[in-house]
PDB file of N, CA, C, O and CB in Angstrom:
ATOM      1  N   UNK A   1       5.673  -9.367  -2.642  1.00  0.00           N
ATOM      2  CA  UNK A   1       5.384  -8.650  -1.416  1.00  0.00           C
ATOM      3  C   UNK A   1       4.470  -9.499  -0.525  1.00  0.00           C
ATOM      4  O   UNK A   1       4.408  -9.433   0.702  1.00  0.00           O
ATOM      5  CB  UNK A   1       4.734  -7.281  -1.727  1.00  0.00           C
ATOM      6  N   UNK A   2       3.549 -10.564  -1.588  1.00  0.00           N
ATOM      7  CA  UNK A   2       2.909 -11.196   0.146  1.00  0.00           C
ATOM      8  C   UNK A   2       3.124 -12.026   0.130  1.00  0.00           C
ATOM      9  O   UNK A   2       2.339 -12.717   0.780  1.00  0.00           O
ATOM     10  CB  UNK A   2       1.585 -11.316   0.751  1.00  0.00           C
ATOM     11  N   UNK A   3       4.039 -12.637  -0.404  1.00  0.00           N
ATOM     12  CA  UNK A   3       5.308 -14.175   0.331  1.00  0.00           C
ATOM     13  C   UNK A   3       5.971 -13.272   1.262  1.00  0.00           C
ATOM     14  O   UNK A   3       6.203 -13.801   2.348  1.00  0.00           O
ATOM     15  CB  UNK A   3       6.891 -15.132  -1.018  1.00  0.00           C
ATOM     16  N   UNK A   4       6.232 -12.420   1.181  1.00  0.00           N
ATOM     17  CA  UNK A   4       7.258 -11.648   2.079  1.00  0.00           C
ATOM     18  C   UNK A   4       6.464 -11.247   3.147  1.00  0.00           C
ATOM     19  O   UNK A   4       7.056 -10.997   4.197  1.00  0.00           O
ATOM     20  CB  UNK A   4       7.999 -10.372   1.414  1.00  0.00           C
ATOM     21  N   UNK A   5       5.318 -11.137   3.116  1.00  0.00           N
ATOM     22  CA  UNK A   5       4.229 -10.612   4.257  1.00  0.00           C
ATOM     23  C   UNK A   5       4.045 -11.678   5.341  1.00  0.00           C
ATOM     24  O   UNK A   5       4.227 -11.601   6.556  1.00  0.00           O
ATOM     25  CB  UNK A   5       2.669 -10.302   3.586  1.00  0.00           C
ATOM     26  N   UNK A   6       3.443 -13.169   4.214  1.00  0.00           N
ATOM     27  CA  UNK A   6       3.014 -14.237   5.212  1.00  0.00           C
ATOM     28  C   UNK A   6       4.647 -14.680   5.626  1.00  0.00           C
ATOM     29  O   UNK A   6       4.755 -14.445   6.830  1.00  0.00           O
ATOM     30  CB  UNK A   6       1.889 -15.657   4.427  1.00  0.00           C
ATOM     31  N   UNK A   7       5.452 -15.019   5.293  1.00  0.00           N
ATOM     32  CA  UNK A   7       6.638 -15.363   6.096  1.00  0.00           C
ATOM     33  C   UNK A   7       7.100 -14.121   7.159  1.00  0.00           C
ATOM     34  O   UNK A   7       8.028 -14.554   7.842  1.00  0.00           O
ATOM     35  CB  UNK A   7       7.857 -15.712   5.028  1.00  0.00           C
ATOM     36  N   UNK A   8       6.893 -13.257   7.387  1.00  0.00           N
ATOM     37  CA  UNK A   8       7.402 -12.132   8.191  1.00  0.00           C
ATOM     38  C   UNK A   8       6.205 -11.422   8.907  1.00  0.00           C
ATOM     39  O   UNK A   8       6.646 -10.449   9.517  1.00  0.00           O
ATOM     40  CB  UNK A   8       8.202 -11.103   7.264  1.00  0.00           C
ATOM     41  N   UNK A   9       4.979 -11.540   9.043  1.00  0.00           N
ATOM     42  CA  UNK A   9       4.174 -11.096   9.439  1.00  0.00           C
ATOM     43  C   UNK A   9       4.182 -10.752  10.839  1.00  0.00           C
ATOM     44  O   UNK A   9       4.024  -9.565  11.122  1.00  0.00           O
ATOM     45  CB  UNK A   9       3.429 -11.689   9.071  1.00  0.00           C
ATOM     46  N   UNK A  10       4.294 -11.353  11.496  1.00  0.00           N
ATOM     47  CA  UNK A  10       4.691 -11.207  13.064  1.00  0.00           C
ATOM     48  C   UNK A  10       5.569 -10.075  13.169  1.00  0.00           C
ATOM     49  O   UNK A  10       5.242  -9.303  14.070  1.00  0.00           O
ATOM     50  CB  UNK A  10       5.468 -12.514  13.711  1.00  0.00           C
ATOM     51  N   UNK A  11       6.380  -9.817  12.646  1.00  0.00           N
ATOM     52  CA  UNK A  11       8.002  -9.021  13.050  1.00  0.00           C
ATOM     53  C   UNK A  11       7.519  -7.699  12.101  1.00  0.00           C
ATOM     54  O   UNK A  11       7.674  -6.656  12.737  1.00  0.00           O
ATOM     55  CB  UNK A  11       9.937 -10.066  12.319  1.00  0.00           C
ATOM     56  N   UNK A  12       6.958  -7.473  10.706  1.00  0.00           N
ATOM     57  CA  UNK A  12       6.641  -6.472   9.859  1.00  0.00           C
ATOM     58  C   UNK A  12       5.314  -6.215  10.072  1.00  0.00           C
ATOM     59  O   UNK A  12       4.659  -7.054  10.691  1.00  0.00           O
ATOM     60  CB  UNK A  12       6.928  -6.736   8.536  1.00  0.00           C
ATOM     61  N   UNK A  13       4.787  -5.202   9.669  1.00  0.00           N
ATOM     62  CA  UNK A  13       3.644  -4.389   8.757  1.00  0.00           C
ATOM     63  C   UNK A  13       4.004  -3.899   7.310  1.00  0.00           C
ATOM     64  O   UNK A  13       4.990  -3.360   6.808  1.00  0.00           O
ATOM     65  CB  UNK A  13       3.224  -3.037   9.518  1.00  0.00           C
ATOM     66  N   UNK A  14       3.019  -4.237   6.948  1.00  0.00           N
ATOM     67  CA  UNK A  14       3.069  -3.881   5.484  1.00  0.00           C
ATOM     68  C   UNK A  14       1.348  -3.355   4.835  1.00  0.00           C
ATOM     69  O   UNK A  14       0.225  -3.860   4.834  1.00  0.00           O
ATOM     70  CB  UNK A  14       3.713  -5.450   4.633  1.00  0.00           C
ATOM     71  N   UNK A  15       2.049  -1.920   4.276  1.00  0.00           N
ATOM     72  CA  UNK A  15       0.640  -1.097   4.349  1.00  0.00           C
ATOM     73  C   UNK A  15       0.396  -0.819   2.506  1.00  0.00           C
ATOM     74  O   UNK A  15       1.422  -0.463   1.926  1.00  0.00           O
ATOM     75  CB  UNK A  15       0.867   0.744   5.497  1.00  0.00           C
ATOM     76  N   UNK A  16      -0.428  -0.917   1.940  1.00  0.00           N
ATOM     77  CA  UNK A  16       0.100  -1.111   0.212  1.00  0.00           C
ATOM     78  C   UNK A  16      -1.011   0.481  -0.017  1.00  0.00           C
ATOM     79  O   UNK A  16      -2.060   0.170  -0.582  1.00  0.00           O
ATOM     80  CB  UNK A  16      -0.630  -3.270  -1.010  1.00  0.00           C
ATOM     81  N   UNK A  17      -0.930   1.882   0.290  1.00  0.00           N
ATOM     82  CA  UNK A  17      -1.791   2.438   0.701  1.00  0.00           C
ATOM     83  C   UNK A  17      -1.875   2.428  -1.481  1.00  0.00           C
ATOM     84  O   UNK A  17      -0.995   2.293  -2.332  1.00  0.00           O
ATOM     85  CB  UNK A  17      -1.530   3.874   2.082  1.00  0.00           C
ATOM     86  N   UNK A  18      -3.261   2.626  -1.558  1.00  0.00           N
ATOM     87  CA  UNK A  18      -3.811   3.059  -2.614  1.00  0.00           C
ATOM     88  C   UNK A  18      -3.944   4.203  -3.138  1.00  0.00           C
ATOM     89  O   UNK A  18      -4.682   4.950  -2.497  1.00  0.00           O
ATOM     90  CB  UNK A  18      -4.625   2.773  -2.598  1.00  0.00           C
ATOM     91  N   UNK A  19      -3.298   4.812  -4.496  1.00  0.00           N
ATOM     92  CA  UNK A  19      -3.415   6.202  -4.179  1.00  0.00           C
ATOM     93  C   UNK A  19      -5.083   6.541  -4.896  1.00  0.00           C
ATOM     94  O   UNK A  19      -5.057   7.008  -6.034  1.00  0.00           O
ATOM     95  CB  UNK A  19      -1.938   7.165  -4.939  1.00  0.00           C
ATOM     96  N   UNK A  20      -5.838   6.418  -4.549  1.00  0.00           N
ATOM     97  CA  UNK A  20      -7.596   6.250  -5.219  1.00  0.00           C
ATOM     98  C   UNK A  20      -7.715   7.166  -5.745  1.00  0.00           C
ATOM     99  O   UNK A  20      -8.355   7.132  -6.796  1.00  0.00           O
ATOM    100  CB  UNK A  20      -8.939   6.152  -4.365  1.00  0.00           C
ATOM    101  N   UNK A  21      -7.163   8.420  -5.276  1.00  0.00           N
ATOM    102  CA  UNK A  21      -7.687   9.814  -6.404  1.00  0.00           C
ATOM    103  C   UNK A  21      -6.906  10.145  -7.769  1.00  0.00           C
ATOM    104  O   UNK A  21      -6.661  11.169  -8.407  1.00  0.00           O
ATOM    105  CB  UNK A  21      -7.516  11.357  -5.571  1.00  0.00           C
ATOM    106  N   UNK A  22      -6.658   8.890  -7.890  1.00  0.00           N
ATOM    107  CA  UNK A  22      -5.482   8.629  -9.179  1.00  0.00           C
ATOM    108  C   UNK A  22      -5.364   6.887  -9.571  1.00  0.00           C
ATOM    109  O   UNK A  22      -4.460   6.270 -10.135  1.00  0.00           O
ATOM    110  CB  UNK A  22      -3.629   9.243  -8.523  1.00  0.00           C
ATOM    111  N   UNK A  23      -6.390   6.525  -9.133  1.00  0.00           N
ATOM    112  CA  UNK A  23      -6.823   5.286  -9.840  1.00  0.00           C
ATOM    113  C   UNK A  23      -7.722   4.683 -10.458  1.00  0.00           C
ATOM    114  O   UNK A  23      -8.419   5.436 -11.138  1.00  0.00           O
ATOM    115  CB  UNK A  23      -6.782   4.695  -9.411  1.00  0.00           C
ATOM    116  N   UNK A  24      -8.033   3.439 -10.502  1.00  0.00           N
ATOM    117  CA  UNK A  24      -9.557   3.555 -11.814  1.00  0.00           C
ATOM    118  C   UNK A  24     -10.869   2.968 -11.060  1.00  0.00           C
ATOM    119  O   UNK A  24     -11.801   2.270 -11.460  1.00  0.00           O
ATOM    120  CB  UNK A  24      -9.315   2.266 -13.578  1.00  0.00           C
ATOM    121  N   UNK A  25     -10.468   3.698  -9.457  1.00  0.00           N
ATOM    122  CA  UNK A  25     -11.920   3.273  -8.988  1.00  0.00           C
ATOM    123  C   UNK A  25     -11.738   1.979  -7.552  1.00  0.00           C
ATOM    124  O   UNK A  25     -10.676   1.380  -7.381  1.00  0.00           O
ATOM    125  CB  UNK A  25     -12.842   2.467 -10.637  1.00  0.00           C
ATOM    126  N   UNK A  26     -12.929   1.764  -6.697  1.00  0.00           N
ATOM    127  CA  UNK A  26     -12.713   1.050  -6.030  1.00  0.00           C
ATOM    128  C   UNK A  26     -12.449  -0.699  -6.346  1.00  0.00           C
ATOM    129  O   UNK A  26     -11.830  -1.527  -5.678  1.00  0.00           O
ATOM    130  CB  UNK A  26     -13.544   1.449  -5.369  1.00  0.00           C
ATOM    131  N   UNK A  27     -13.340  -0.866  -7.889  1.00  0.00           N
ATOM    132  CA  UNK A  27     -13.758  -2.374  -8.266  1.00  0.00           C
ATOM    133  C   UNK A  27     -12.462  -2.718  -8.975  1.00  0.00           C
ATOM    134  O   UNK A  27     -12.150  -3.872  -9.270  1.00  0.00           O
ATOM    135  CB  UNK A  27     -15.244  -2.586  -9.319  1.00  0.00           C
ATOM    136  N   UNK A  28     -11.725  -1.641  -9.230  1.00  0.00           N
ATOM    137  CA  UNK A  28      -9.981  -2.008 -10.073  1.00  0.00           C
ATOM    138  C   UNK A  28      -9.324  -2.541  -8.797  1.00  0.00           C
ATOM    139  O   UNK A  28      -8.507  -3.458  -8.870  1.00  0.00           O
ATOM    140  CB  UNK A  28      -8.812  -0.309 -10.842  1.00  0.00           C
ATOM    141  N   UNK A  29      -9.605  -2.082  -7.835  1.00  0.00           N
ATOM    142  CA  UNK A  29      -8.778  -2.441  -6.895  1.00  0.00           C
ATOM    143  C   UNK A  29      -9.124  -3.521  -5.856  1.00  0.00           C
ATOM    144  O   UNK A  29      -8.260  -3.795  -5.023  1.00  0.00           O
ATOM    145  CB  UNK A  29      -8.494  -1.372  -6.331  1.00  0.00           C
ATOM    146  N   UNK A  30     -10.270  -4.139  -5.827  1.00  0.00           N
ATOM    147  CA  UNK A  30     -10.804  -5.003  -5.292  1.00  0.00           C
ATOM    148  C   UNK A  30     -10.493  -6.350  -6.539  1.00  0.00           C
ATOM    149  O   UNK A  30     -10.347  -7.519  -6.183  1.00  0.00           O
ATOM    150  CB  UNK A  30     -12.322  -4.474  -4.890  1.00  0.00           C
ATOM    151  N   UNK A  31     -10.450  -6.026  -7.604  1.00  0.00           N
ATOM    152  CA  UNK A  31     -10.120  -6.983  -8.635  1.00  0.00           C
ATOM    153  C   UNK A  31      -8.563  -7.445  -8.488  1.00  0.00           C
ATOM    154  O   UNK A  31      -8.020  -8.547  -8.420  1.00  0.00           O
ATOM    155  CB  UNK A  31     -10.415  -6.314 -10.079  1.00  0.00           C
ATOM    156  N   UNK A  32      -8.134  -6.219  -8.472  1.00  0.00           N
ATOM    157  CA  UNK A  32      -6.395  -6.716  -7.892  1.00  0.00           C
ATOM    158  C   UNK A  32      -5.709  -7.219  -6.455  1.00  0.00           C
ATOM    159  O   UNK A  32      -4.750  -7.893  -6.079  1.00  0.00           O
ATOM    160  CB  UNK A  32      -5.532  -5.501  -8.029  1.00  0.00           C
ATOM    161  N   UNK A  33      -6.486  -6.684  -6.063  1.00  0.00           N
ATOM    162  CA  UNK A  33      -6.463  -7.688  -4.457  1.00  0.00           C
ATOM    163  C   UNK A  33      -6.861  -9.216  -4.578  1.00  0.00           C
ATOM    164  O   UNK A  33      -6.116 -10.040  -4.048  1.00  0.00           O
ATOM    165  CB  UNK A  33      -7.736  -7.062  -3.226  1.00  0.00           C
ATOM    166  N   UNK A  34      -7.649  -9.507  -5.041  1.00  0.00           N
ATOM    167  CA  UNK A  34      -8.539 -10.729  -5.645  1.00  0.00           C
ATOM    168  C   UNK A  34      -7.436 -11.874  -6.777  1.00  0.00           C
ATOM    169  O   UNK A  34      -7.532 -13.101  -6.752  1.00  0.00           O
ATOM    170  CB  UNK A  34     -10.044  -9.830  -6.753  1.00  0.00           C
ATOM    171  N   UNK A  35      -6.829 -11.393  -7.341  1.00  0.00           N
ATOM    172  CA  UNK A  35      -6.189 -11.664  -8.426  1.00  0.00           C
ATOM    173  C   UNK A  35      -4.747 -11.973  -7.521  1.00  0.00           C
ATOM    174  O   UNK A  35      -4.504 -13.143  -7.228  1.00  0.00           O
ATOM    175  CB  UNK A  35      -6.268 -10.402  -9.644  1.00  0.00           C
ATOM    176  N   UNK A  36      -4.081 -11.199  -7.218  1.00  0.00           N
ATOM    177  CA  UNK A  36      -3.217 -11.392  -6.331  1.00  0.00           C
ATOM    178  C   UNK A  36      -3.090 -12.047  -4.997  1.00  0.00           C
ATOM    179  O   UNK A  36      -2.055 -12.565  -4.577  1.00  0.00           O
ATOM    180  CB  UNK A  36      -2.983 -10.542  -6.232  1.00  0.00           C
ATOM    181  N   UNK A  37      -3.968 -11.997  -4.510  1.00  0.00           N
ATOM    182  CA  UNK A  37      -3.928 -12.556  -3.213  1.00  0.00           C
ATOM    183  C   UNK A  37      -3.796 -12.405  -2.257  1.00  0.00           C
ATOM    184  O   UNK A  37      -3.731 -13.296  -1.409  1.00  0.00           O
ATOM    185  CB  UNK A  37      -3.553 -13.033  -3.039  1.00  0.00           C
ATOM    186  N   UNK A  38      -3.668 -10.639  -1.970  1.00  0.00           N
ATOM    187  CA  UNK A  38      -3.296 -10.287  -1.294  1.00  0.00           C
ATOM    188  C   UNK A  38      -4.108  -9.825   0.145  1.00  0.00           C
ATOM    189  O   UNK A  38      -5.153  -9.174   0.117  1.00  0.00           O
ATOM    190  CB  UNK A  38      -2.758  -9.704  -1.954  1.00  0.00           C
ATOM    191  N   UNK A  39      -3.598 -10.170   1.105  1.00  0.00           N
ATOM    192  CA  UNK A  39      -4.289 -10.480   3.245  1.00  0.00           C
ATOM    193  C   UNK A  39      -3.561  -8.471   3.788  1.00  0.00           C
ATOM    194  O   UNK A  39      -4.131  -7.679   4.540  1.00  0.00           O
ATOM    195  CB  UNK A  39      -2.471 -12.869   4.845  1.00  0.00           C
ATOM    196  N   UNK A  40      -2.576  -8.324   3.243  1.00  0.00           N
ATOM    197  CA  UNK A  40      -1.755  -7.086   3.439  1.00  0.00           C
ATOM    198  C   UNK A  40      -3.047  -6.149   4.007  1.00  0.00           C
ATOM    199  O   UNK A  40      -4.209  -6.462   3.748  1.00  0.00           O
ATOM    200  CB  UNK A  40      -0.893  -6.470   1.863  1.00  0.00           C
ATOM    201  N   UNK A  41      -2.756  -5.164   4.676  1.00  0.00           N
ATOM    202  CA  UNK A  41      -4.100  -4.124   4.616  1.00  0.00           C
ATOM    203  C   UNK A  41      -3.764  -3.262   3.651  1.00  0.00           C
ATOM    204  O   UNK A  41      -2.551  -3.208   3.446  1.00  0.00           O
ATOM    205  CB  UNK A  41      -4.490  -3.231   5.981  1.00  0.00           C
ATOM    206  N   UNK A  42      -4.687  -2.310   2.741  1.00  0.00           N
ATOM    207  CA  UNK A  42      -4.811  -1.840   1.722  1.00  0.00           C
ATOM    208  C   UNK A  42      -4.982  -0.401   1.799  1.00  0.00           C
ATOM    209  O   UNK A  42      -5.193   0.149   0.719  1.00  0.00           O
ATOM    210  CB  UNK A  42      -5.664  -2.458   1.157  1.00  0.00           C
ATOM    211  N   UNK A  43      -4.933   0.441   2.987  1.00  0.00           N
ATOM    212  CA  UNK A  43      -5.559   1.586   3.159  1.00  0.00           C
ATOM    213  C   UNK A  43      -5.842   2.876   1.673  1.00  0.00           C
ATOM    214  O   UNK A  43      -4.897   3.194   0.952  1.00  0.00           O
ATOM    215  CB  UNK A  43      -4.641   2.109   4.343  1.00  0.00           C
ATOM    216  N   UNK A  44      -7.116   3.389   1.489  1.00  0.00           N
ATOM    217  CA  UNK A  44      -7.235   4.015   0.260  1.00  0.00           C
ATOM    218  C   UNK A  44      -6.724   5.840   0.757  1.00  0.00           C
ATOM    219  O   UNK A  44      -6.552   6.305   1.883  1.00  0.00           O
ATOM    220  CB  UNK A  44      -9.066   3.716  -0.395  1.00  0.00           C
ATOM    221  N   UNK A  45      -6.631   6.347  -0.289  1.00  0.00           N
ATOM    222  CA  UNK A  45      -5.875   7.660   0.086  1.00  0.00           C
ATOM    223  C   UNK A  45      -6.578   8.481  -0.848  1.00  0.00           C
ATOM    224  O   UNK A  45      -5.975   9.056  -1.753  1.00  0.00           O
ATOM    225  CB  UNK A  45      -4.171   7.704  -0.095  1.00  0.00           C
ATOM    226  N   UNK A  46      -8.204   8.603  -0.640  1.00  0.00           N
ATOM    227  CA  UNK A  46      -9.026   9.119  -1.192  1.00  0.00           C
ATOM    228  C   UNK A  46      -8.747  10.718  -1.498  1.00  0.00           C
ATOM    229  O   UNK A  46      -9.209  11.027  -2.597  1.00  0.00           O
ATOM    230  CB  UNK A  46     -10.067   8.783  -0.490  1.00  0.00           C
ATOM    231  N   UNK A  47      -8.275  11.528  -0.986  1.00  0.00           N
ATOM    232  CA  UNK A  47      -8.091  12.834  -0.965  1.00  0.00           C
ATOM    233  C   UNK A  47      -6.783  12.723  -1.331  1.00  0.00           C
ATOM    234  O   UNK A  47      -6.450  13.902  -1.458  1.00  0.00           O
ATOM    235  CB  UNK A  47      -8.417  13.581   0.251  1.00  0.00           C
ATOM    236  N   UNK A  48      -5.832  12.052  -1.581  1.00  0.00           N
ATOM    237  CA  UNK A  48      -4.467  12.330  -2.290  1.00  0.00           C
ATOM    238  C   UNK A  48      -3.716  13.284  -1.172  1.00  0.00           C
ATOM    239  O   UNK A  48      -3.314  14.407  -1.475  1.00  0.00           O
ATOM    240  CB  UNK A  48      -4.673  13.172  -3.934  1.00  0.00           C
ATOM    241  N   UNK A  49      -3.624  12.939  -0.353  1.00  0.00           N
ATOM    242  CA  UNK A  49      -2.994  13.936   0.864  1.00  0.00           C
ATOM    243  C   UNK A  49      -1.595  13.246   1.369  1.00  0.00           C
ATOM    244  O   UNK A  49      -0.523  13.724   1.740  1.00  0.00           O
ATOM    245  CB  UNK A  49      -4.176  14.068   2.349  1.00  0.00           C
ATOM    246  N   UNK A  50      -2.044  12.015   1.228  1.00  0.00           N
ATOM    247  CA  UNK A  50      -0.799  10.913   1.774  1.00  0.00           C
ATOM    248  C   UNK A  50       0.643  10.666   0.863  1.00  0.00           C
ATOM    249  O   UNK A  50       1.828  10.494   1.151  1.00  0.00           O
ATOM    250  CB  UNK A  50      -1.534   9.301   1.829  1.00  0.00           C
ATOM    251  N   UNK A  51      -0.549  10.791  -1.019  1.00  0.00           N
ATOM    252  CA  UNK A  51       0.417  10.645  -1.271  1.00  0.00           C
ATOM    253  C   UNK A  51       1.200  12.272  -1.788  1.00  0.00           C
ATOM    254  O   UNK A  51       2.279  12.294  -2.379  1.00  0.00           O
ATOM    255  CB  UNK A  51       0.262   9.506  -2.117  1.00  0.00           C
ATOM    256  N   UNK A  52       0.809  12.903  -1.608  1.00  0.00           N
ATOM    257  CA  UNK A  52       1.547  13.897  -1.177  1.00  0.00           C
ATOM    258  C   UNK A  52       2.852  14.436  -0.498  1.00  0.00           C
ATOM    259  O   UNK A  52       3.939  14.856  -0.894  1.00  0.00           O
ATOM    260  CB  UNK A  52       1.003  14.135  -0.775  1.00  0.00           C
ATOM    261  N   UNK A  53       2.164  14.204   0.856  1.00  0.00           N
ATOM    262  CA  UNK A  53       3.165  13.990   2.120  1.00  0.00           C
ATOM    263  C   UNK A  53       4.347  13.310   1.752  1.00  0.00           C
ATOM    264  O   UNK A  53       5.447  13.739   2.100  1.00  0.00           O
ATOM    265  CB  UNK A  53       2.549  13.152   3.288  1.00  0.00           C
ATOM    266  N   UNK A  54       4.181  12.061   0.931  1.00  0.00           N
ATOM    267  CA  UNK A  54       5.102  10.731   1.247  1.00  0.00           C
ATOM    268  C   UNK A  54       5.671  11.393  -1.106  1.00  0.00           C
ATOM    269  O   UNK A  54       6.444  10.940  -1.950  1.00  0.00           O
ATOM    270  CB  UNK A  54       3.615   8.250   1.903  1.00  0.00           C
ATOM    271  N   UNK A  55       4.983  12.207  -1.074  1.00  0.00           N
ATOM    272  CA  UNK A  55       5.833  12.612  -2.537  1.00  0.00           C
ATOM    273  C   UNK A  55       5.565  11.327  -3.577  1.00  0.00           C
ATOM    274  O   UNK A  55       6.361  11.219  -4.510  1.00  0.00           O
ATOM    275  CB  UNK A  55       7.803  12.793  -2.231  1.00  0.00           C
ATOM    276  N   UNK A  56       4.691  10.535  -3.486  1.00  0.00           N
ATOM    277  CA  UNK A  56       5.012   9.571  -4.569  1.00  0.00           C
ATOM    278  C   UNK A  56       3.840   9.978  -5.294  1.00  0.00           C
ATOM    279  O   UNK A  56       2.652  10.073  -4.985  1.00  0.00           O
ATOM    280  CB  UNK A  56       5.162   7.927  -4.209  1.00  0.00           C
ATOM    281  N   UNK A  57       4.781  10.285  -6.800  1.00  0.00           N
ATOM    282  CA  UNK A  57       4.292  10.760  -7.982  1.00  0.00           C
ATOM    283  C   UNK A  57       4.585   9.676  -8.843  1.00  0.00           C
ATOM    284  O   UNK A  57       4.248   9.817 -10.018  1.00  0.00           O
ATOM    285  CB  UNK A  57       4.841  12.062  -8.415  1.00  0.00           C
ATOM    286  N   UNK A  58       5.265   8.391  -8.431  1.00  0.00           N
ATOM    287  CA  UNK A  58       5.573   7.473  -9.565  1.00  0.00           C
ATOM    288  C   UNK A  58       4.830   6.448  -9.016  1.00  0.00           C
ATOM    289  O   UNK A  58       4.901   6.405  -7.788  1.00  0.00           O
ATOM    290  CB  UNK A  58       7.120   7.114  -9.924  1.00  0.00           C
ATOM    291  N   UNK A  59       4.064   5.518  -9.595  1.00  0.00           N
ATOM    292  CA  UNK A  59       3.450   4.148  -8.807  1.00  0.00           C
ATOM    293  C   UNK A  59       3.675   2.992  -9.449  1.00  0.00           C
ATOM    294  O   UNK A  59       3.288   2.783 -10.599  1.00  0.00           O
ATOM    295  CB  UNK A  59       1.936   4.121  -8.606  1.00  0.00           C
ATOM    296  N   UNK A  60       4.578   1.835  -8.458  1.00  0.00           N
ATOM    297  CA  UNK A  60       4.584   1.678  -7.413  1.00  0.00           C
ATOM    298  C   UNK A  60       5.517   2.786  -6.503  1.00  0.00           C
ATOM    299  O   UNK A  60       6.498   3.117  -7.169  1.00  0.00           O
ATOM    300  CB  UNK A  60       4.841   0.424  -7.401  1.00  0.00           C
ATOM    301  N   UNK A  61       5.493   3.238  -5.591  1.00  0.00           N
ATOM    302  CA  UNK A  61       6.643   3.777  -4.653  1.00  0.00           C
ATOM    303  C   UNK A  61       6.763   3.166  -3.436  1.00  0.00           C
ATOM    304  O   UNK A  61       5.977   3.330  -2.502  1.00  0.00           O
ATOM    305  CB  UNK A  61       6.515   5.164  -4.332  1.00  0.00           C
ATOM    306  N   UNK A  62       7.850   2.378  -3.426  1.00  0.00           N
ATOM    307  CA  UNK A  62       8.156   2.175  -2.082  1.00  0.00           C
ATOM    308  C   UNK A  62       9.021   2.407  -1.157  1.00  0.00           C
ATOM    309  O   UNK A  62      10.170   2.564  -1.570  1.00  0.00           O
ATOM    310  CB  UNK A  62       8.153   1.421  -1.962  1.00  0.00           C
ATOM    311  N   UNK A  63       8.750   2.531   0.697  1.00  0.00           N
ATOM    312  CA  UNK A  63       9.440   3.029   1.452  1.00  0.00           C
ATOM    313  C   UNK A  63       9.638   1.935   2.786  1.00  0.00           C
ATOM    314  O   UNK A  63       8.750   1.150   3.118  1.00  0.00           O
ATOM    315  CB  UNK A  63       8.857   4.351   1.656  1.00  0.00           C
ATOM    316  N   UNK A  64      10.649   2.014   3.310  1.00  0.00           N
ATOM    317  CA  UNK A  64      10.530   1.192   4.879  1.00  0.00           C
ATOM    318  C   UNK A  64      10.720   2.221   5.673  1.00  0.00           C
ATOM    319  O   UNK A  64      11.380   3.201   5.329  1.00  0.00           O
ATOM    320  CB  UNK A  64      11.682  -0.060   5.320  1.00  0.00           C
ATOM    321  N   UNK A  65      10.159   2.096   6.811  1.00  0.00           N
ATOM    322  CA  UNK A  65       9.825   2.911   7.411  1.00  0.00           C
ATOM    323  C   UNK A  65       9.913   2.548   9.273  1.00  0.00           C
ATOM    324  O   UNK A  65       8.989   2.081   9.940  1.00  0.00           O
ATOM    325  CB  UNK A  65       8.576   3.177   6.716  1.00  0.00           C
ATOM    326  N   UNK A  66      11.309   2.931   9.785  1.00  0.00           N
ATOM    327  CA  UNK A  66      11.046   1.994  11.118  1.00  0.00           C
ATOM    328  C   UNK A  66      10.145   2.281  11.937  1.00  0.00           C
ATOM    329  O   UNK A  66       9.326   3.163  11.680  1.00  0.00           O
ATOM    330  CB  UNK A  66      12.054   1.880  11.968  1.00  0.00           C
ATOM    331  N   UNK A  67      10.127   1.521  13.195  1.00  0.00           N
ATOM    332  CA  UNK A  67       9.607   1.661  14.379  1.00  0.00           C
ATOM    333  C   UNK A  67       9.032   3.310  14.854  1.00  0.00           C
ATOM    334  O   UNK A  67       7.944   3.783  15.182  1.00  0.00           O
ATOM    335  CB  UNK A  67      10.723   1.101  15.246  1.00  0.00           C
ATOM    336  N   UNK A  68      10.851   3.995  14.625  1.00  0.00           N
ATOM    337  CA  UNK A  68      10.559   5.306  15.037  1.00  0.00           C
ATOM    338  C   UNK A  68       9.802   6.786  14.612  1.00  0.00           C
ATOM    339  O   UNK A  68       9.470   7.887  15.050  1.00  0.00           O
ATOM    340  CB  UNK A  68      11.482   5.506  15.176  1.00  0.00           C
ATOM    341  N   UNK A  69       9.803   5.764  13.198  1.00  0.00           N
ATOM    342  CA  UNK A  69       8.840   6.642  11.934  1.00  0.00           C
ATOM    343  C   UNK A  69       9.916   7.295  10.820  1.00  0.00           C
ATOM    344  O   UNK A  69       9.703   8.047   9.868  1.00  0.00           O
ATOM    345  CB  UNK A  69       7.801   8.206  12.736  1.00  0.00           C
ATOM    346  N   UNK A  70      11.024   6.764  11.273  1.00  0.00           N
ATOM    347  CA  UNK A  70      11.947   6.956  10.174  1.00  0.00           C
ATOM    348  C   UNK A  70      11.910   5.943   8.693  1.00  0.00           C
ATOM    349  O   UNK A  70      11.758   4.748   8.441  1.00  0.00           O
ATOM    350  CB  UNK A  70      13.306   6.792  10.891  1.00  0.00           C
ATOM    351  N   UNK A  71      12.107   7.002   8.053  1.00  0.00           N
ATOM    352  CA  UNK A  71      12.593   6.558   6.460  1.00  0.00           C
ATOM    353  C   UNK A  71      13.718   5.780   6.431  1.00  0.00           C
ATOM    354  O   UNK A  71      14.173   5.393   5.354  1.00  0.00           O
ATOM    355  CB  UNK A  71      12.976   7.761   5.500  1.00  0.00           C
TER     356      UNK A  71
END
């Protein structure tokens, strides 16, 4: 995902939201950013509301999502 980020960056966004109220904390995830390498923005989803909305009960879940806000 961030070979695919830095080659496409201009033309994409790419949002890796965190689901935090179901993870092991902020320093797990600053360790994996770190480890990986990843420039992506990271947004955290402290209240579990997002991932809600967006239904992902399995992690990783991923979606594209155009311009218009379509799935």
């Amino acid at each position: 995902m961030q070979a695919f980020y830095e080659n496409n960056k201009d033309d994409i966004e790419i949002l890796a939201v965190n689901l935090t109220n179901v993870d092991k904390g902020q320093d797990a995830i600053n360790a994996f950013v770190l480890e990986y390498g990843l420039t992506f923005p990271i947004p955290l989803d402290e209240d579990g509301m997002i991932g809600m909305q967006y239904q992902a009960f399995s992690i990783p879940t991923s979606f594209v999502i155009d311009s218009e806000g379509i799935i």
